[in-house]
C-alpha positions in Angstrom: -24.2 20.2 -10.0 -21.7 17.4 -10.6 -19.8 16.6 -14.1 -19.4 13.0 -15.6 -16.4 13.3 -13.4 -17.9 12.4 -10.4 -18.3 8.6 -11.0 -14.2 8.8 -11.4 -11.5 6.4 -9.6 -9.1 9.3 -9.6 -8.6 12.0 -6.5 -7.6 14.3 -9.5 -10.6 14.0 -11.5 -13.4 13.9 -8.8 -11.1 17.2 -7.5 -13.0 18.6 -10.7 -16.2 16.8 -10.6 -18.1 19.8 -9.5 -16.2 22.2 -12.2 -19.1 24.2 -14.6 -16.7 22.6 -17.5 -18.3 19.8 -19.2 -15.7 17.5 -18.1 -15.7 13.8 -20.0 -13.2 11.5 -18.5 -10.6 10.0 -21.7 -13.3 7.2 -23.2 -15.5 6.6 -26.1 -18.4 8.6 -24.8 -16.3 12.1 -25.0 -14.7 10.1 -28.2 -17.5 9.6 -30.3 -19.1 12.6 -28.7 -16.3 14.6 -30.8 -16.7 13.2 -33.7 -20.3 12.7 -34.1 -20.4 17.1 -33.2 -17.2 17.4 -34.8 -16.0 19.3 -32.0 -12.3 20.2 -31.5 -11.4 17.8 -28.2 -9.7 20.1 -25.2 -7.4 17.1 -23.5 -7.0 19.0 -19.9 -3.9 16.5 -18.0 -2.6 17.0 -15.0 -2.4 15.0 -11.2 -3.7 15.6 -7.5 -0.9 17.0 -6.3 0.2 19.3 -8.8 0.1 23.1 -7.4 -0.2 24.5 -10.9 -3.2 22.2 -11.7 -5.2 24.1 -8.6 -4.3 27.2 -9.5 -5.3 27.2 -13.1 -9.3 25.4 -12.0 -8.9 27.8 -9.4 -9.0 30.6 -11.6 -10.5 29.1 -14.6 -12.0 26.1 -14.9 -14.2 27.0 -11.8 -15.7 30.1 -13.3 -19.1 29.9 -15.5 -17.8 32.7 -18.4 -14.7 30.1 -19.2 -17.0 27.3 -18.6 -19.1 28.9 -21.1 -17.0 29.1 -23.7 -14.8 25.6 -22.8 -18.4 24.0 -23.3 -19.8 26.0 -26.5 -16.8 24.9 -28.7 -14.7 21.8 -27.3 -15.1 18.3 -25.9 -13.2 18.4 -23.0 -11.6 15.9 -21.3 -9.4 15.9 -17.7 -7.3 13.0 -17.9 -5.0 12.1 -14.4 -1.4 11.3 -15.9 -0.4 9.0 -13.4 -3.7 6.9 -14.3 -3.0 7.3 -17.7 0.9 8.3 -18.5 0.2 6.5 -21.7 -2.2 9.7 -23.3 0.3 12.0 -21.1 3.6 9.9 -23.1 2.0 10.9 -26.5 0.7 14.5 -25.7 3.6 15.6 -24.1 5.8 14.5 -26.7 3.1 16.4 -28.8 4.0 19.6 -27.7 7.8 19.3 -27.5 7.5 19.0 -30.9 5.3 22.0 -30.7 8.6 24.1 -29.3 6.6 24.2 -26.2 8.7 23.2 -22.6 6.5 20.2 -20.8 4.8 20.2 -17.4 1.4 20.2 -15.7 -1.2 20.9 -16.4 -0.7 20.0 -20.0 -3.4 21.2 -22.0 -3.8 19.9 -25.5 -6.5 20.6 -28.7 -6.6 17.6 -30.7 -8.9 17.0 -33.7 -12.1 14.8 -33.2 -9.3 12.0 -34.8 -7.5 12.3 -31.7 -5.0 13.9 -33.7 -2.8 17.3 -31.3 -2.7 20.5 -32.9 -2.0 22.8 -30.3 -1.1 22.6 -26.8 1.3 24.6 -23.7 1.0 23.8 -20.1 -0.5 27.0 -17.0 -2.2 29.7 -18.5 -3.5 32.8 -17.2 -7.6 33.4 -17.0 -6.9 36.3 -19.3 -4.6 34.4 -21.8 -6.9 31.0 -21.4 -10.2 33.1 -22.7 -8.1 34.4 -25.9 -6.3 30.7 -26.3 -10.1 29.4 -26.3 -11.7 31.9 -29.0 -8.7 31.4 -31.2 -8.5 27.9 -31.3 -12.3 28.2 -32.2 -12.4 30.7 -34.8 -9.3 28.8 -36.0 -10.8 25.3 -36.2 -14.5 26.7 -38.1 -11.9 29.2 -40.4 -8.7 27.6 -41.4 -9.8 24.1 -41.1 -7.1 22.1 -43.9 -4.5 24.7 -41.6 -5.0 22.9 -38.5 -5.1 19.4 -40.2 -2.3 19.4 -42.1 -0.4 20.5 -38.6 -2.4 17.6 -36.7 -1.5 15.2 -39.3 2.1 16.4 -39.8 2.3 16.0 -35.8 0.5 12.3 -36.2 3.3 11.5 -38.0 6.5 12.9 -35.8 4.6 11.2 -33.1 4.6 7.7 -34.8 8.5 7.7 -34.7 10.0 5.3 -32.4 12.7 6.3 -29.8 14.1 3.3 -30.4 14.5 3.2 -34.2 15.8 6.7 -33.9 18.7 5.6 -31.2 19.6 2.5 -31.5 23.1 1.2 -32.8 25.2 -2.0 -33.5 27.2 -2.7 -30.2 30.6 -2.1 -30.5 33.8 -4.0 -28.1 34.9 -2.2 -25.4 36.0 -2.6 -21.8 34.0 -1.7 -18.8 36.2 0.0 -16.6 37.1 2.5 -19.6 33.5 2.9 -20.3 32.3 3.3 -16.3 35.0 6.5 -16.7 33.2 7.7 -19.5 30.4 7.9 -18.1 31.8 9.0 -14.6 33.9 11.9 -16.5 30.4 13.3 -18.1 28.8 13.3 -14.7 31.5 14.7 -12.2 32.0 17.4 -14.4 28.5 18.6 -13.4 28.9 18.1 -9.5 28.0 20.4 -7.0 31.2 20.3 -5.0 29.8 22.9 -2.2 25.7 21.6 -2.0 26.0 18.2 -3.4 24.1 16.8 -6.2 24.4 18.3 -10.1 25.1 22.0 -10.4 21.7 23.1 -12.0 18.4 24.2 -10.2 15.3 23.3 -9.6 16.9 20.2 -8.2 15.7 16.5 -8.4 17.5 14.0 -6.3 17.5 11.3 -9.3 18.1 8.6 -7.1 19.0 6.3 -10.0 22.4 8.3 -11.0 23.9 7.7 -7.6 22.7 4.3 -7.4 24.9 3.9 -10.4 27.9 5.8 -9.1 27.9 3.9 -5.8 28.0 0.2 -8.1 31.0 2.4 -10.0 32.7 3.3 -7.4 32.6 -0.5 -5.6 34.0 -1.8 -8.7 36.8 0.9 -9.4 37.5 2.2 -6.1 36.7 6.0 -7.4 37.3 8.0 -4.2 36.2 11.1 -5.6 33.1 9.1 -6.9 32.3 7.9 -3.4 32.6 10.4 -1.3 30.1 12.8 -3.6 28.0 10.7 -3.2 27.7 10.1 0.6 28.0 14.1 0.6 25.3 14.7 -1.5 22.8 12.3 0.7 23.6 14.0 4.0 23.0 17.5 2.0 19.7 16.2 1.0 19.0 14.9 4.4 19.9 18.3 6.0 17.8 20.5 3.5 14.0 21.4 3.6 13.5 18.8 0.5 13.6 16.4 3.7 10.8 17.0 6.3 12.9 17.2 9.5 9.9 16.5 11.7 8.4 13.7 9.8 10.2 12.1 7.8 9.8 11.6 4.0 11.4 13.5 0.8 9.3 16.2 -1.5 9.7 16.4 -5.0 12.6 18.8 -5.4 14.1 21.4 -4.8 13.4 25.1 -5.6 17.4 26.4 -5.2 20.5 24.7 -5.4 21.1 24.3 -1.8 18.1 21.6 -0.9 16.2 24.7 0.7 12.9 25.2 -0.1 11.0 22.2 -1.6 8.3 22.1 -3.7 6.6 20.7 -0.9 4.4 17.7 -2.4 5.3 14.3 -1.7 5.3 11.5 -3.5 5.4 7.8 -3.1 7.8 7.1 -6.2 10.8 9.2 -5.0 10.9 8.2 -1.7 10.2 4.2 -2.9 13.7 4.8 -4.3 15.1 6.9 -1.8 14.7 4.1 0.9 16.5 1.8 -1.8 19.6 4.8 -2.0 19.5 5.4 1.6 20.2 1.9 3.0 22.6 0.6 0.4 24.4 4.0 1.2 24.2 2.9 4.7 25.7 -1.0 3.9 28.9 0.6 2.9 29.1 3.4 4.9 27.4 2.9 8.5 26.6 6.3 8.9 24.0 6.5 11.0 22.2 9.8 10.2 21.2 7.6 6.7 19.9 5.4 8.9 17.5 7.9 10.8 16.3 8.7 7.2 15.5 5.5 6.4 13.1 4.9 9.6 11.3 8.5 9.8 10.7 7.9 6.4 9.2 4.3 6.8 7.4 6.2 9.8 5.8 8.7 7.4 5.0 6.0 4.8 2.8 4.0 7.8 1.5 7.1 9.5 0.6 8.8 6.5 0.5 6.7 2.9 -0.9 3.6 3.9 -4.4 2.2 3.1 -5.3 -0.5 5.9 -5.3 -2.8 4.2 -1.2 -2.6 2.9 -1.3 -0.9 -0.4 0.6 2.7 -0.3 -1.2 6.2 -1.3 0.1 8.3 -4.3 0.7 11.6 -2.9 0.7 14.7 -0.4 -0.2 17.9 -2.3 2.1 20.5 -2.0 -0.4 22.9 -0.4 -2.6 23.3 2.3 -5.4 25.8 2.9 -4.6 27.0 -0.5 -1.0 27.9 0.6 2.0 26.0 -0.7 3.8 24.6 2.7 1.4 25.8 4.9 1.5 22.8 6.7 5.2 22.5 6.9 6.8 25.4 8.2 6.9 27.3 11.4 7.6 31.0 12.5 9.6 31.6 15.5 6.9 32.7 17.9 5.0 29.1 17.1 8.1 27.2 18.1 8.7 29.8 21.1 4.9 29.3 22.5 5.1 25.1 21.8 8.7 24.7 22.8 9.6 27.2 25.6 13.6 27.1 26.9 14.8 24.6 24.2 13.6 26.8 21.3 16.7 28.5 21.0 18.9 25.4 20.7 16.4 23.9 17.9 16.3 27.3 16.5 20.4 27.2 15.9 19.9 23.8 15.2 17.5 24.5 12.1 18.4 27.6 11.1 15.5 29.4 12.6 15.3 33.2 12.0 13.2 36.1 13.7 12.2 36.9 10.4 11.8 33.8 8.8 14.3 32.2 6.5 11.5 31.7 4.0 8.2 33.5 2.4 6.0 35.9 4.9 8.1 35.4 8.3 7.8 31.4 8.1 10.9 29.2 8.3 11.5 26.0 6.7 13.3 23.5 9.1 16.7 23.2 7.6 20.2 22.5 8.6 23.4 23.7 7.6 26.0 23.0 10.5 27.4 19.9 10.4 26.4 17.2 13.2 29.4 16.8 14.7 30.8 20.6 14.9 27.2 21.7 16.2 27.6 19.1 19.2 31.0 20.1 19.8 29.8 23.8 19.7 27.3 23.7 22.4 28.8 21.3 24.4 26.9 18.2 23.8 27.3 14.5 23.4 25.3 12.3 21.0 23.9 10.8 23.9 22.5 13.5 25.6 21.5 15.4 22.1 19.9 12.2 20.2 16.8 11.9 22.7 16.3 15.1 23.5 16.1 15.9 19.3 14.0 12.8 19.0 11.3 14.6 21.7 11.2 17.6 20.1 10.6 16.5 17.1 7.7 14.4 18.5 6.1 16.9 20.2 6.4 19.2 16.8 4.9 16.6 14.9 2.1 16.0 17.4 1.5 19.8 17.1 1.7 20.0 13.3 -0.7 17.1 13.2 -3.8 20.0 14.5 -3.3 21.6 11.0 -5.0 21.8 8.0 -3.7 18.6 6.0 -2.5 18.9 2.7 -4.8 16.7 0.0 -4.1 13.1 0.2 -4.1 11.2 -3.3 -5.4 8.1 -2.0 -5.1 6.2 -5.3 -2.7 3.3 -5.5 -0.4 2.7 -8.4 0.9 -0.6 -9.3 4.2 0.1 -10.1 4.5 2.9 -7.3 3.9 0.4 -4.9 5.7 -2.2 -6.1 8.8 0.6 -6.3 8.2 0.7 -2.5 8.2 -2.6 -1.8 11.4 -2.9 -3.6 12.6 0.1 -1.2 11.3 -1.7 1.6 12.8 -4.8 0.8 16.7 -3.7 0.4 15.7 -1.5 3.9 15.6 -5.1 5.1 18.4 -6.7 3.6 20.3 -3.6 5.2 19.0 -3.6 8.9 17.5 -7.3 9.4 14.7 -5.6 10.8 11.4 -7.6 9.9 9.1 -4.3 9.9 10.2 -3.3 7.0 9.6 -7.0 5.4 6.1 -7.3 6.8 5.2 -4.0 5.1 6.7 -5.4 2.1 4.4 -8.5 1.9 1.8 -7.0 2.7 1.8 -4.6 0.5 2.4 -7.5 -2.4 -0.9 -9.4 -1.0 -2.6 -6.4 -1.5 -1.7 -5.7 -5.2 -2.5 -9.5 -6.1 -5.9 -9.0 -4.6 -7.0 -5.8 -5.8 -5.1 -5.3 -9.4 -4.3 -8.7 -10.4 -6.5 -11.0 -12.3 -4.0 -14.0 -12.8 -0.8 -12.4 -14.4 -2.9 -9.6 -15.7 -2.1 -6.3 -13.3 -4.5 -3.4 -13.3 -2.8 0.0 -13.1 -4.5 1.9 -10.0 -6.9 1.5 -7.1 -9.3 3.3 -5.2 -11.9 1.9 -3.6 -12.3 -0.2 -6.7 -9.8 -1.3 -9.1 -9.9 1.3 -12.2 -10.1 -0.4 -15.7 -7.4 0.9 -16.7 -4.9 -2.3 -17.6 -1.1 -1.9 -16.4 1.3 -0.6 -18.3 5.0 -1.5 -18.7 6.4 -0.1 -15.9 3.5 -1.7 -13.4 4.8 -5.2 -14.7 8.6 -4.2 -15.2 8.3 -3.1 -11.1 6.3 -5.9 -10.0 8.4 -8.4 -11.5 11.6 -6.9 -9.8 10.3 -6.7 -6.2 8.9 -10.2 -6.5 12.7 -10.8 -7.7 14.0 -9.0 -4.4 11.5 -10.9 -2.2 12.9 -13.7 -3.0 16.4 -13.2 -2.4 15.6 -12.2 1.2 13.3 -15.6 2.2 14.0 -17.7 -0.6 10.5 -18.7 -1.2 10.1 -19.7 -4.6 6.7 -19.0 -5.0 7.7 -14.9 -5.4 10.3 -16.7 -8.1 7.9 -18.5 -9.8 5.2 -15.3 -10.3 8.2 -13.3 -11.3 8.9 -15.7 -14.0 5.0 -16.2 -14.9 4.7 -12.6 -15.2 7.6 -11.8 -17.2 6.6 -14.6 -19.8 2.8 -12.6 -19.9 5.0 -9.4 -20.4 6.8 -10.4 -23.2 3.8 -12.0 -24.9 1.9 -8.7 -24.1 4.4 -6.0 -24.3 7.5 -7.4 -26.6 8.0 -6.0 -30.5 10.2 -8.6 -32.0 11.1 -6.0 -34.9 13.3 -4.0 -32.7 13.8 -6.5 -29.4 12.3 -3.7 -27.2 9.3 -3.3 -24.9 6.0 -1.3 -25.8 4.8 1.0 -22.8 1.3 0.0 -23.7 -0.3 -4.0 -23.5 -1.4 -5.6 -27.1 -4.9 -5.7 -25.3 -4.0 -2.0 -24.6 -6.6 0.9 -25.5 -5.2 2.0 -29.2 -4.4 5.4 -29.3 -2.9 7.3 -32.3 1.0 6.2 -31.1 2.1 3.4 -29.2 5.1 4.4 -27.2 8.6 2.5 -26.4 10.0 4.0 -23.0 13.9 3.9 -23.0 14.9 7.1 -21.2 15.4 7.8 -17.7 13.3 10.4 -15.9 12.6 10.9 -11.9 11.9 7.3 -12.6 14.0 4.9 -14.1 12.9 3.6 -17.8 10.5 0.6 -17.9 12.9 -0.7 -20.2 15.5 -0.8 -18.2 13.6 -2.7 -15.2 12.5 -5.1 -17.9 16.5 -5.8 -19.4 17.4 -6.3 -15.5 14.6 -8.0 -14.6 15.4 -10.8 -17.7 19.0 -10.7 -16.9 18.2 -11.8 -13.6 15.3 -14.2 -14.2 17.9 -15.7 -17.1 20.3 -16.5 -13.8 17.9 -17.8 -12.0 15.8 -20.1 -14.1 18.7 -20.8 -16.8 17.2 -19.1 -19.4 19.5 -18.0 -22.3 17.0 -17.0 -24.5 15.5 -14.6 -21.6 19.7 -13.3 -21.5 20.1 -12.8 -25.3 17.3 -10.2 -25.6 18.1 -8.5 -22.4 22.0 -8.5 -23.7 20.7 -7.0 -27.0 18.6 -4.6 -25.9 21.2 -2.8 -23.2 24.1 -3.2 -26.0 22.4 -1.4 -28.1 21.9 2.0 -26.8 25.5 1.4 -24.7 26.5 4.5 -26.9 23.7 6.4 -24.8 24.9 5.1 -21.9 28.1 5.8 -21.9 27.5 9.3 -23.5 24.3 10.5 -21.8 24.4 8.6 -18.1 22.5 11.2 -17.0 19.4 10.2 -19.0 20.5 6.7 -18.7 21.7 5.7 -15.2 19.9 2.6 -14.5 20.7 1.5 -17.9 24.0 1.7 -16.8 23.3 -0.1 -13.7 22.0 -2.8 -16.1 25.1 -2.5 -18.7 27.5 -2.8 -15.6 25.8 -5.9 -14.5 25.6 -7.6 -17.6 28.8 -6.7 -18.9 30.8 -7.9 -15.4 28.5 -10.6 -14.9 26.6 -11.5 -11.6 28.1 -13.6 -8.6 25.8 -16.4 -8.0 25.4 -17.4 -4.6 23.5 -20.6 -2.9 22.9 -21.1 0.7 21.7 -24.8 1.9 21.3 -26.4 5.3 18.5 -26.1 7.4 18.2 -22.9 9.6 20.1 -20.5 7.3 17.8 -17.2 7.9 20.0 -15.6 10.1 23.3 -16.5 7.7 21.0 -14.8 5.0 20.6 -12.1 6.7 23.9 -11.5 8.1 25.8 -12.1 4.6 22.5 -9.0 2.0 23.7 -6.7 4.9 26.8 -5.8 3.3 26.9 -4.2 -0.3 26.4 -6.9 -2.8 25.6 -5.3 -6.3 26.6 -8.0 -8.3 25.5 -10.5 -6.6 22.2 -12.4 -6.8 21.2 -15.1 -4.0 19.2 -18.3 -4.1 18.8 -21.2 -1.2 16.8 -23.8 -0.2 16.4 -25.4 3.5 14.3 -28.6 1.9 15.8 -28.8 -1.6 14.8 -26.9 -4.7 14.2 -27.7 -8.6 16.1 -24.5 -9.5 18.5 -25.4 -11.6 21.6 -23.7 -9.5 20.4 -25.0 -6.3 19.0 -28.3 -7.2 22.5 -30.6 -6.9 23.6 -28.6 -4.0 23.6 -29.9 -0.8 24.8 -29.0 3.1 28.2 -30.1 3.5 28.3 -32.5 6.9 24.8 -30.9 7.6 26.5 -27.6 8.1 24.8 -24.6 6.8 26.9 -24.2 3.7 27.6 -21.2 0.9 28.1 -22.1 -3.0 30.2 -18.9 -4.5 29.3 -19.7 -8.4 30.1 -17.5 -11.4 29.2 -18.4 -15.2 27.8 -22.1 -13.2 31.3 -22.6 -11.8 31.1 -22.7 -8.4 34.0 -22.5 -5.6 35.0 -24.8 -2.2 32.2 -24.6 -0.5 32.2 -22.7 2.5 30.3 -22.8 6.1 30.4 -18.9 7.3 29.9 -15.7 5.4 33.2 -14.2 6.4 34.5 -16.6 3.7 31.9 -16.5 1.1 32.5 -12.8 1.3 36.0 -13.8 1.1 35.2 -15.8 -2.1 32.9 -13.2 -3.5 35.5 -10.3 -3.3 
């Protein structure tokens, strides 16, 4: 018999609609339901994907005796965090303060207030049962105990990150401070795998999308070359799925190895970004192989038909974690015959297995070149005969057992992809990767937007959950990024009408930062300000860029002043912590060294476009008009001798204008 879960919009919850628990989704049923009983509230959170999540309803929340006893004395709710990261924000922070190390599933007791009292992450069935009874006995027995906790709790969690880091800019200059934070990051490289020395590994896209702007602007070998090491390290290793394409989560070891094999839509979103500006400055060509099997993946395998993008693989499969993913040597023997043993060498293959119960994940250690030279080989006889293999492989791997799609779609995911999409454009002209792009913006306007209002997920039906920071903060900058690659205005002007409804919904004048949560927001017993970097970047952050930019655009000072306050303000973070602040200091470098502003005019000036945002331009933005334009750099500039013409501007001062990008690159540098 089903739960109230079953009339969910999430994957996650309706994977637990048919649980013996009780399960409420987060509302004022379950609410009120807590109060009027005065029942202890069980807050359950975890996502679709999450491999600790199945394992703990596997063995508990799927068995009548803990159902029992979940039902007798709690109200308990199952909340998806990526529907909701605003409860997950509070809860989580709940039980840091608790002592208690984060992750998923979280499970938190709360008083009928709403007020956390006690909370950790996986428990055993054994452990869960005892958890249960004394949280119970506790709650009817040493009530004012458990109060005074919740309260004291109530009131660490009403603290604002902001307030607590925040700081009077001081001068300084920006090369010295790039170093600062360079020296505090290189000391943690991994010289021999790439990446940070530390394991489980996350790629963090974000810190090397800061050290590739560095090392443009101070020519840090060192800085560069890490960086390109670490992305063909990645793109060797078992994190990337050599047959199809697309990154998992992280990494297990230290080496790329074994993955924690669920996928999801927000790392690669960025890792299409890292990939191709990686590829503008360096032209290596195995980034670019990345950047197309993983735009592959994202059509064959995340994509609603009608444009919007899917949430996530689950890591498992058949109840097995990789299942799906890896091979023995007998399977690639029986589906590839005589060239098993070269794509055995190739991917470190081993009788045994290189991995758990004789399987092998796909990975390569031997550099490209020294393998071809090894056997004899030439790029042009190796790179078709790979690209078959792999076909057939995928064609075979596609009669498996599919992990669990999470068929919602996020706002902000998708609008993270689009802006992934978009600079795969800018880098290889190739209109795929735009038509995605648009499509997958038509499809958020119909099915989240009302207006400049954006809803935060989709499935089937829009949820009614309204959008939080980061769905605006990531909408706003791929409407930005649209509109530097067709210059049409009308992506401008929503960027601009959304970003005025941001900061009348979202701004707190007191401290000049954003709120995650909407004025019109549910009101739950803290209302968050996001300002740190995680996997993704802070919404914070995407806002200051996003008004820094808009401020260029549209001539807006007052749009520049707050964005200038807000990223001077915690430049003591930045400078001292870049690793929980790397696209802040994306956004402190750009402010701080200002951004080139560049106009194109003239009639048919596509292909100039496109020639000139395939190179590297991080400090550059670029407007243009082929009929005029009321923006007020581009208004007063006009083709010279009806050539096609380039206006190099900084601080409105623009240069000789110029008729071919060789010399607006010229101009620029």
């Amino acid at each position: 018999m089903a739960n109230k879960l079953i009339h969910a919009t999430s994957p996650y919850l309706l994977q637990h609609a048919h649980n013996p628990v009780d399960w409420f989704e987060w509302g004022t049923e379950a609410l009120s339901k807590a109060v009027k009983e005065d029942k202890p509230i069980l807050v359950s959170i975890g996502y679709s994907s999450c491999h600790w999540c199945h394992v703990m309803e596997r063995e508990s929340f799927e068995k009548e005796s803990v159902a029992e006893v979940m039902n007798q004395s709690f109200i308990c709710i199952k909340v998806d965090r990526e529907e909701r990261p605003d409860i997950d924000q509070i809860y989580m922070e709940a039980v840091h303060i608790l002592g208690v190390q984060g992750g998923w599933p979280l499970n938190v007791f709360l008083t009928p207030d709403q007020k956390p009292f006690f909370g950790g992450t996986y428990f055993t069935p054994q452990v869960w049962m005892e958890v249960l009874k004394n949280i119970s006995n506790a709650y009817q027995k040493n009530r004012k105990q458990i109060e005074d906790t919740a309260e004291e709790l109530r009131l660490h969690l009403l603290t604002s990150e902001v307030e607590r880091y925040k700081q009077k800019a001081t001068d300084s200059d920006l090369i010295s401070d790039l170093y600062e934070s360079y020296n505090k990051l290189q000391l943690k490289f991994d010289k021999k795998w790439g990446g940070l020395e530390k394991s489980p590994k996350f790629i963090m896209p974000s810190i090397w999308l800061f050290l590739l702007r560095l090392s443009h602007l101070t020519k840090n070998a060192e800085a560069y070359d890490h960086i390109l090491f670490t992305l063909r390290k990645i793109s060797m290793g078992g994190i990337y799925d050599q047959v199809g394409g697309g990154f998992s989560r992280y990494s297990v070891d230290r080496y790329w190895f074994a993955p924690h094999f669920e996928k999801m839509l927000y790392d690669n979103a960025q890792l299409l970004s890292l990939y191709s500006e990686a590829y503008a400055i360096s032209k290596d060509n195995a980034f670019k192989t990345v950047i197309y099997e993983t735009f592959e993946w994202l059509q064959r395998e995340m994509t609603h038909s009608n444009g919007g993008f899917y949430s996530a693989l689950d890591a498992d499969s058949e109840g097995v974690e990789g299942k799906f993913y890896t091979w023995t040597k007998t399977e690639l023997k029986e589906i590839l015959g005589p060239d098993e043993k070269i794509i055995s060498t190739y991917y470190s293959v081993k009788d045994e297995g290189n991995w758990e119960h004789g399987n092998n994940i796909l990975m390569r250690t031997m550099d490209e070149d020294k393998f071809l030279q090894d056997n004899s080989l030439t790029p042009e006889q190796w790179n078709p005969f790979l690209q078959n293999i792999k076909s057939v492989l995928l064609k075979e791997r596609a009669k498996r057992v599919r992990p669990g799609l999470d068929d919602k779609v996020i706002a902000s995911w998708n609008a993270m992809t689009v802006c992934g999409l978009v600079d795969a454009y800018r880098t290889f002209a190739d209109e795929m990767f735009l038509n995605a792009a648009v499509k997958n913006i038509h499809f958020l306007e119909k099915e989240l937007m009302e207006g400049n209002k954006i809803y935060r997920s989709y499935k089937n039906k829009r949820s009614n959950t309204v959008g939080f920071l980061d769905d605006y903060a990531y909408l706003i900058q791929a409407l930005i990024k649209l509109y530097q690659v067709t210059f049409d205005e009308y992506w401008l002007n929503r960027a601009a009408q959304i970003t005025q409804y941001t900061s009348d919904q979202f701004f707190d004048p007191s401290d000049g930062f954003f709120f995650y949560t909407a004025i019109e927001s549910e009101q739950l017993i803290s209302r968050k300000k996001e300002i740190f970097d995680n996997v993704i970047p802070s919404s914070n952050a995407v806002m200051t860029q996003n008004l820094h930019y808009l401020s260029t655009f549209f001539d807006r000072e007052d749009w520049k002043k707050i964005a200038t306050q807000m990223t001077e303000s915690l430049s003591h973070l930045i400078k001292g912590e870049p690793g929980f602040m790397s696209y802040w200091a994306i956004v402190y470098t750009e402010l701080k060294k200002g951004l080139a502003e560049i106009v194109l005019t003239g009639k048919n000036i596509s292909t100039m476009r496109s020639d000139f945002l395939q190179h590297f331009l991080p400090f550059a933005i670029v407007q243009g008009s082929e009929n005029g334009s009321n923006l007020p750099l581009v208004k007063d500039k006009t083709p010279i001798n009806g050539e096609a013409t380039f206006y190099v501007c900084f601080n409105k001062t623009c240069k000789q204008p110029v008729h071919s990008v060789k010399e607006a690159l010229q101009q620029l540098a």
